[in-house]
C-alpha positions as CSV (number, residue, x, y, z in Angstrom):
1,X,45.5,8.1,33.4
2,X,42.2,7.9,35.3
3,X,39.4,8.1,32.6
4,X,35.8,8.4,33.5
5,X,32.3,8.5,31.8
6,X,29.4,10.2,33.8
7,X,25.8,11.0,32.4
8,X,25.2,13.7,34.2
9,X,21.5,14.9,32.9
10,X,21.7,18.4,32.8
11,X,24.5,20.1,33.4
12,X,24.0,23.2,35.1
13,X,21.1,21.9,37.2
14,X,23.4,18.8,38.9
15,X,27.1,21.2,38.6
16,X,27.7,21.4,42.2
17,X,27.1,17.4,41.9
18,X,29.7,17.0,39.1
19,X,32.1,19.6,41.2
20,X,31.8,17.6,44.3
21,X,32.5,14.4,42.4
22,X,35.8,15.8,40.3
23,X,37.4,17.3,43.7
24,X,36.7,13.8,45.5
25,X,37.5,11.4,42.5
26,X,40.1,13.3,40.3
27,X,39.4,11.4,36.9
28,X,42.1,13.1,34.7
29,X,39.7,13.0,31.7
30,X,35.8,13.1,31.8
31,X,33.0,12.5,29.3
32,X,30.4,13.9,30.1
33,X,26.4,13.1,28.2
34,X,23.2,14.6,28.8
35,X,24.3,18.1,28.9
36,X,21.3,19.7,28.4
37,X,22.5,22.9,27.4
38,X,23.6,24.9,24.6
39,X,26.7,25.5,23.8
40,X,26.8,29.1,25.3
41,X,25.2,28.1,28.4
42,X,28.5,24.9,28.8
43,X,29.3,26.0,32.2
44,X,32.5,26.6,31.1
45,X,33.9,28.7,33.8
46,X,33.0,27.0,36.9
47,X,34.6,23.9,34.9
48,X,38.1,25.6,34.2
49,X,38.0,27.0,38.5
50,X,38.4,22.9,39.0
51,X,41.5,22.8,36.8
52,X,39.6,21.2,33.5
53,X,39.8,22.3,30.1
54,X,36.5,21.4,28.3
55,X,35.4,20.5,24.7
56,X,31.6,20.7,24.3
57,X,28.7,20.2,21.5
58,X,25.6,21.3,23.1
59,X,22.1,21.2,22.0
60,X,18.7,22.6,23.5
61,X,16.7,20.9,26.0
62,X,17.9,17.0,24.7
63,X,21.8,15.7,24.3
64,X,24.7,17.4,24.0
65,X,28.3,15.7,24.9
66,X,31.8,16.7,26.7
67,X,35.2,15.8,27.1
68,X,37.1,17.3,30.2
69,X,40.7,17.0,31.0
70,X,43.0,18.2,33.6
71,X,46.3,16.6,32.4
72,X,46.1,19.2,29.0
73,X,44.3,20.8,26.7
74,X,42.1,18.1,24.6
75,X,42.4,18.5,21.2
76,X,38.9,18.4,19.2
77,X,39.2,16.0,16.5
78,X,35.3,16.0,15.5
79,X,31.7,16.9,16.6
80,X,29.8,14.6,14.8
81,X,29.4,10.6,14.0
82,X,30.1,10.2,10.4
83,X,27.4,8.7,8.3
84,X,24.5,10.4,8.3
85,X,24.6,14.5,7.3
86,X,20.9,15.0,8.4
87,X,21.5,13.4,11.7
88,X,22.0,17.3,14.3
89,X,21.3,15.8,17.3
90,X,24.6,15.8,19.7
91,X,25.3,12.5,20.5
92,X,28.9,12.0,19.3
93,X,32.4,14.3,20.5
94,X,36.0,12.9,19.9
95,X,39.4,14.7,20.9
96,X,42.6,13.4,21.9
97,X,44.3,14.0,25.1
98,X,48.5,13.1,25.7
99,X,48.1,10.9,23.1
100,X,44.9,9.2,23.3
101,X,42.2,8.9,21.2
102,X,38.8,9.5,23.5
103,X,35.2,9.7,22.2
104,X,32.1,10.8,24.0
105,X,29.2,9.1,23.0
106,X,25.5,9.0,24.2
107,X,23.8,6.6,22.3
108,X,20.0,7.3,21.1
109,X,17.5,5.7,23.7
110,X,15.4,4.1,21.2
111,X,12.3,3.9,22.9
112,X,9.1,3.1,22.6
113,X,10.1,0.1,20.1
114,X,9.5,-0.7,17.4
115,X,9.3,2.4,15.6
116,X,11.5,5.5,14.3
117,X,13.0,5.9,17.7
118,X,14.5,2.1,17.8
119,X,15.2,2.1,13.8
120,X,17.5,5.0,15.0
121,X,19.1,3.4,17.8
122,X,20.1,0.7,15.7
123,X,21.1,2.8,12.6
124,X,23.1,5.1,15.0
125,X,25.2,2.4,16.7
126,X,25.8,0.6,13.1
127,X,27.3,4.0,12.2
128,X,29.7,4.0,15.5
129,X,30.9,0.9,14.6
130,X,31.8,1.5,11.0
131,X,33.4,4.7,12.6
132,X,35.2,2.7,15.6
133,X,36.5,0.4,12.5
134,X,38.1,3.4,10.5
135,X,39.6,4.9,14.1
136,X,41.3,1.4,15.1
137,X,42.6,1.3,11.9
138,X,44.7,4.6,12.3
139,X,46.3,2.7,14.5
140,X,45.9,5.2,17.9
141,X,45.4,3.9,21.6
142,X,41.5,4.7,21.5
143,X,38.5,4.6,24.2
144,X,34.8,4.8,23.2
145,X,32.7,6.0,26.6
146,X,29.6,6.9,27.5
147,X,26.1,6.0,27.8
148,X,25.6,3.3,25.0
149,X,22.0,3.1,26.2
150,X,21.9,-0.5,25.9
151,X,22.5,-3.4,29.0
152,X,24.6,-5.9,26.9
153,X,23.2,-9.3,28.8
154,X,21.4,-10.2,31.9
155,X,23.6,-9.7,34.2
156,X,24.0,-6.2,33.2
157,X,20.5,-5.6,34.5
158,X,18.6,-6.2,38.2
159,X,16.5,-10.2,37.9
160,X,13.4,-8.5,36.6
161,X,10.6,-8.7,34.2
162,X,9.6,-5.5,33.9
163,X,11.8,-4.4,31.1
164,X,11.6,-7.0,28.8
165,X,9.5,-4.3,26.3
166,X,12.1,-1.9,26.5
167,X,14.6,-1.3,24.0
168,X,17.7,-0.8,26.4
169,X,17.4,-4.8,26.5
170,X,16.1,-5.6,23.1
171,X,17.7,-8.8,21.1
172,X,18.3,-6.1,18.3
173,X,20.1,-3.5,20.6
174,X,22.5,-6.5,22.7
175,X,23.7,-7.9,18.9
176,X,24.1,-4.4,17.7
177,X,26.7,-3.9,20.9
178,X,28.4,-7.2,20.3
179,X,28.9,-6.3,16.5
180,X,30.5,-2.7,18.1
181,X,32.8,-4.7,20.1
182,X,33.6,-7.6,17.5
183,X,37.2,-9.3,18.5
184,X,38.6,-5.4,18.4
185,X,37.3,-3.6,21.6
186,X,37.1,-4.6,24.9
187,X,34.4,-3.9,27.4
188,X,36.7,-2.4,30.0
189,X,34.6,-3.1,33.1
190,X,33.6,-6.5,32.3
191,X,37.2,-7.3,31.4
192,X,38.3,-6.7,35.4
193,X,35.1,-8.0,36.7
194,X,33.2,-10.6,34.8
195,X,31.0,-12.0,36.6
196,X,29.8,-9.6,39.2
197,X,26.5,-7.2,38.7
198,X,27.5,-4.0,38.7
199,X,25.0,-1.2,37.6
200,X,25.4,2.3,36.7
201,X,21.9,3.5,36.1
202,X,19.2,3.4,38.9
203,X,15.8,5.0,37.5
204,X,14.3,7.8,39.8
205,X,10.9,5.7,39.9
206,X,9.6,2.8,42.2
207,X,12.3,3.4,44.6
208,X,14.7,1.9,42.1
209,X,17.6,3.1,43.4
210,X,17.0,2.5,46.9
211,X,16.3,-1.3,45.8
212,X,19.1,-1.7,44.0
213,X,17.6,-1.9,40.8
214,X,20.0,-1.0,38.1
215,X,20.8,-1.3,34.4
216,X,24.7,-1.0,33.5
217,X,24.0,1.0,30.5
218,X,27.6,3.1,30.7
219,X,30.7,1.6,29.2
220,X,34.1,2.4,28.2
221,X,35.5,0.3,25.6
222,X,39.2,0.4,25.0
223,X,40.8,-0.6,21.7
224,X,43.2,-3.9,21.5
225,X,46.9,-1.8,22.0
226,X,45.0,-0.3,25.2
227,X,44.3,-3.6,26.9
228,X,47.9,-4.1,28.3
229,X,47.3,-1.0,30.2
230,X,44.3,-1.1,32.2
231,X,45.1,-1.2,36.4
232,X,41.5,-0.7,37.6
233,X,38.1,-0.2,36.7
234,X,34.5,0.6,38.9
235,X,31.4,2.6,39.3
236,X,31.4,5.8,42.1
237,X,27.8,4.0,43.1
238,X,27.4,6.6,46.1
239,X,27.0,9.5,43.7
240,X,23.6,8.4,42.5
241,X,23.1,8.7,46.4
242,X,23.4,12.1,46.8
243,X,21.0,14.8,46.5
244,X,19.8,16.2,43.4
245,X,21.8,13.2,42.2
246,X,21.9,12.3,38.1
247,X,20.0,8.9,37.8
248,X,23.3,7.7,35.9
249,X,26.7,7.0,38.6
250,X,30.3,7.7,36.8
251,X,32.2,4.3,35.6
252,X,35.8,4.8,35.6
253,X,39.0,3.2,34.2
254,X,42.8,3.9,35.4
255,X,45.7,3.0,32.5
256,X,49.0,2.7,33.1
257,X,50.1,4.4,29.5
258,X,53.8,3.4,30.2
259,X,53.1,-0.3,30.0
């Protein structure tokens, strides 16, 4: 099963750039973040032409989350992180798809820190990982992906400078992510490839991409009975490339679910 995570920032403005990608790459499942959309205007149609079968929360303008499939209908398991019944913004999906356990997450920004938008951050990814706790628990083969919004160490992030005010590399946000992952979950990508840089976001200013200068701020994290499985792992870099491109590039994972 070839799972990917892809922040596509807006949906139905870059959908003949997600199209292209799933006939060239063929992930069997997709989370998708930055929809952009409501959830009437989830491009559902032009989806189901490629063969997928979509889940969606939407939301105005900001957010919104999706979970595609081609190997089977996903089943929606919940909508919403747990935690925090005022919280409406659509950050969080979950569903489970021949057998496994797969959340869509896009993770709160948290800038400009400090202030309300970085107490967030950090209140939002304590709440995913008291919620990751109860999941693992059930028991189920489980993977978290998405944009976590947060480059976990420096070599997650171009030799720079420049950021060291933003909250994407904050002290606060990098110990927040190592609580999610604890001894329990395993950063799939780094797990293949340790120590090599490998970026998946490229900011559309100061020629960023065309420098190379990238943040590797989308991961998919795989619970321990997963680990046995995993064949491959990467980044499709050269759809950043393309026109009208997201400023996010999809990571991916293959399992072998019969191991």
């Amino acid at each position: 099963m070839k799972i990917a995570t892809f922040n596509i920032n807006n949906i139905n403005k870059r959908l003949p750039n997600l199209l292209e990608w799933l006939h060239l790459s063929k992930p069997d499942v997709v989370c998708l973040q930055e929809l952009k959309a409501t959830d009437d205007a989830f491009p559902k149609n032009a989806i189901e032409s490629f063969g997928y079968r979509a889940v969606w929360k939407g939301q105005k303008s900001w957010n919104g989350v999706a979970i595609l499939s081609r190997v089977g209908e996903p089943v929606l398991t919940r909508t919403r992180l747990p935690g925090d019944a005022a919280d409406t913004q659509a950050r969080y999906i979950e569903a489970a798809v021949r057998g496994v356990l797969i959340a869509s997450i896009y993770a709160p920004n948290g800038n400009p820190q400090p202030g309300p938008k970085f107490d967030y951050k950090l209140a939002w990814l304590e709440r995913l990982r008291k919620h990751a706790t109860a999941l693992r628990k059930t028991g189920a083969p489980i993977v978290l992906a998405g944009d976590f919004n947060v480059a976990p160490t420096d070599i997650d992030i171009y030799p720079t400078k420049s950021w060291g005010d933003n909250a994407l590399v904050q002290p606060e946000s990098r110990a927040a992510f190592r609580r999610l992952l604890g001894r329990s979950w395993t950063d799939a990508i780094r797990l293949l490839h340790p120590e090599q840089r490998i970026y998946t976001f490229w900011d559309y200013k100061r020629l960023r991409w065309q420098r190379d200068a990238g943040l590797r701020l989308d991961h998919l994290l795989l619970s321990e009975n997963l680990c046995a499985a995993i064949v491959k792992a990467g980044v499709d870099r050269d759809v950043r490339g393309r026109e009208g491109a997201s400023d996010h590039a999809p990571a991916w994972i293959e399992l072998n679910l019969r191991r």
